[in-house]
C-alpha positions as a printed NumPy array, in Angstrom:
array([[ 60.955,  75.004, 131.709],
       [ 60.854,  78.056, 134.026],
       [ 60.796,  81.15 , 131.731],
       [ 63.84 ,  83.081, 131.779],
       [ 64.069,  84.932, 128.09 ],
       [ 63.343,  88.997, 128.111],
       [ 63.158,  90.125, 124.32 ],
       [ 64.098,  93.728, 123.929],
       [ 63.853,  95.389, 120.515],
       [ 66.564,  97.888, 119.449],
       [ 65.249, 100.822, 117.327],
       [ 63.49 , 103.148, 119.472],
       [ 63.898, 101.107, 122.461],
       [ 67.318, 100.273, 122.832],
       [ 68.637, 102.897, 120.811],
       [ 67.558, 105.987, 119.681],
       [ 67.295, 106.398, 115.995],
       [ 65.882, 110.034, 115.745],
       [ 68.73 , 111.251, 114.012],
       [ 67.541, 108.38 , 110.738],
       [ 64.012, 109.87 , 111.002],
       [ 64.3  , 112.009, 107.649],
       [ 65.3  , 108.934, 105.871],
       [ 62.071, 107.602, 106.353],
       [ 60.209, 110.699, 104.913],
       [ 62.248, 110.599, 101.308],
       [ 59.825, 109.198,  98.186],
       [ 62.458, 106.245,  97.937],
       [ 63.742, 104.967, 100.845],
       [ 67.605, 104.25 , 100.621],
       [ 67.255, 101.515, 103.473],
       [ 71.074, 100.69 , 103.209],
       [ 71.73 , 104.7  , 104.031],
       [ 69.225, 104.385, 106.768],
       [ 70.419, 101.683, 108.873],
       [ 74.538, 102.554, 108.312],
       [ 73.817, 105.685, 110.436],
       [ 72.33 , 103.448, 112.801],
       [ 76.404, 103.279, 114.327],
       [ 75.359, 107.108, 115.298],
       [ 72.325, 106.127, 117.524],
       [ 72.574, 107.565, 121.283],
       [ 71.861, 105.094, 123.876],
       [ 68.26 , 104.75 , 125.523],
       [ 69.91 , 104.593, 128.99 ],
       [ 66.527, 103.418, 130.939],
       [ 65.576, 100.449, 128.625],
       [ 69.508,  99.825, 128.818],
       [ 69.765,  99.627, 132.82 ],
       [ 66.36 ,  97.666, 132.479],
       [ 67.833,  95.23 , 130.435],
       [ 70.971,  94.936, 132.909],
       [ 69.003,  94.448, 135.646],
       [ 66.899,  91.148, 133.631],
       [ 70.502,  90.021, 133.177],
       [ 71.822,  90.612, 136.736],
       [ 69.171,  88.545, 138.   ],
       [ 69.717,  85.788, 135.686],
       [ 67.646,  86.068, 132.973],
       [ 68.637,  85.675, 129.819],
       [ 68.379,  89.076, 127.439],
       [ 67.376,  88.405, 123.799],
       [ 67.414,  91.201, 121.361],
       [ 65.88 ,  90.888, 118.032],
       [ 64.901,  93.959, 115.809],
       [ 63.699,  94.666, 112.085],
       [ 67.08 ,  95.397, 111.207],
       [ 68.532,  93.436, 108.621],
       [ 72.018,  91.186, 108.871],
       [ 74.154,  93.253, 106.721],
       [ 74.595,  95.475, 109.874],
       [ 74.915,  92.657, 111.874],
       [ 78.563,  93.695, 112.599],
       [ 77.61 ,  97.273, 113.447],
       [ 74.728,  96.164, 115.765],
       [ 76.465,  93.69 , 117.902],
       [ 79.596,  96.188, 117.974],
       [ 76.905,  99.642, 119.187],
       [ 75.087,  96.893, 121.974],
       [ 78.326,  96.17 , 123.558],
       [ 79.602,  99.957, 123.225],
       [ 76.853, 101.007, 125.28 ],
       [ 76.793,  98.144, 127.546],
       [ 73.597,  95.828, 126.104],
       [ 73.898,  92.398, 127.476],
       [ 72.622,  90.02 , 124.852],
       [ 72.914,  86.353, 124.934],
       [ 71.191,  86.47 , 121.404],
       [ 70.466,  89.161, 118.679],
       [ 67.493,  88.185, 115.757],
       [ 67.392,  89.801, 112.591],
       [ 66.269,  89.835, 109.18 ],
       [ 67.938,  88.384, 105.891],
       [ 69.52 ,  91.278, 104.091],
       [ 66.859,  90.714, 101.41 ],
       [ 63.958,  90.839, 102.87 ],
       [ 61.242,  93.644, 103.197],
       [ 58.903,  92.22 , 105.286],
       [ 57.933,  94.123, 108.175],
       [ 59.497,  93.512, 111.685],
       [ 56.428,  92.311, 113.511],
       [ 56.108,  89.658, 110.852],
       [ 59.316,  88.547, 111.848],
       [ 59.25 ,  88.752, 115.453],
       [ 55.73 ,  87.025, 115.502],
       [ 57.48 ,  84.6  , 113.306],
       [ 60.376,  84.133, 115.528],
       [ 58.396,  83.694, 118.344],
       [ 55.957,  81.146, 116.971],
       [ 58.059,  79.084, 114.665],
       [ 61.439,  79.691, 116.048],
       [ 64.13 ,  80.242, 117.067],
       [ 62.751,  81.698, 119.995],
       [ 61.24 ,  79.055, 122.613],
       [ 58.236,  80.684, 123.727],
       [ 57.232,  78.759, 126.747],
       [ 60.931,  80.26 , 128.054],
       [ 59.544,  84.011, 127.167],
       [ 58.781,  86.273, 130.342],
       [ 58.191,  89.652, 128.296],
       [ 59.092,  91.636, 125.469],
       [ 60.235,  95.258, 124.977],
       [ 59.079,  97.138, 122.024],
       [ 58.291, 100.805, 121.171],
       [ 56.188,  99.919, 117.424],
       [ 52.506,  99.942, 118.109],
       [ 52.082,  97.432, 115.251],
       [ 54.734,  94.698, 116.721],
       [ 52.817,  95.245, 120.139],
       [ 49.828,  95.02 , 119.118],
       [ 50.539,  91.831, 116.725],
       [ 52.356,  90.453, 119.58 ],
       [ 50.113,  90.686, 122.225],
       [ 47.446,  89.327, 120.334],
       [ 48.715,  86.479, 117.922],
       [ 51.822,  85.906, 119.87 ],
       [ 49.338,  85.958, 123.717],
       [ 52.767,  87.22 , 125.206],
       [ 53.376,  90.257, 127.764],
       [ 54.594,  93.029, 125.737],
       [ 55.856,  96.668, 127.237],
       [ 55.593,  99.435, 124.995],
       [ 58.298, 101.265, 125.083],
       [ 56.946, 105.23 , 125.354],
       [ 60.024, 107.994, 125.883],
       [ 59.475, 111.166, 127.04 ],
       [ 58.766, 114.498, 124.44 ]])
């Protein structure tokens, strides 16, 4: 099968999540707080057009992020508001707290992701590259924006 899949993370690649930052920095994380103000993320307008472009061209754009499904509604809804082609969006069960490169490594091993279709993946989180390019053995991009 020719490969024709580009996997493009969403926080920090997709969508900029500066804004949710302080969250993160609190002694207890309120992770439902966190990712409701994802619906006030800005768009990333280079990985965006980049992502356009894969799909122009006929490739197939496949987003998949740590996020968890109980914003599943609010993520599909921001990704078409700003113009995010996907023909399939991965993310985690509301309960779990597993880290996203444990998912995406296990998406892309076990399913539902069919690797031999994979051409590359964008991603901004040095451990999800790093995890990726060495367990998964896939072409990652690290996603690096400007200060």
């Amino acid at each position: 099968m020719t490969p024709n899949i580009v996997l493009f993370d969403i926080d920090n690649t997709l969508a900029d999540m500066d804004h949710r930052l302080h969250y993160l920095e609190r002694a207890e994380i309120d992770w439902d707080e966190f990712e409701d103000q994802a619906v006030y993320d800005l768009p990333i307008p280079q990985t965006i057009v980049t992502a356009q472009a894969f799909n122009v061209a006929g490739k197939q754009v496949w987003c998949w992020t740590g996020r968890r499904e109980r914003i599943r509604a609010l993520t599909e809804a921001w990704l078409k508001k700003h113009g995010v082609p996907f023909a399939q969006l991965l993310m985690k069960p509301t309960d779990s707290q597993s880290p996203a490169e444990l998912w995406k490594l296990r998406w892309l091993n076990e399913s539902p992701i069919p690797k031999d279709r994979v051409i590359c993946a964008y991603d901004d989180d040095p451990r999800v590259v790093k995890v990726l390019r060495e367990q998964g053995k896939i072409l990652v991009n690290k996603v690096v924006r400007p200060e």
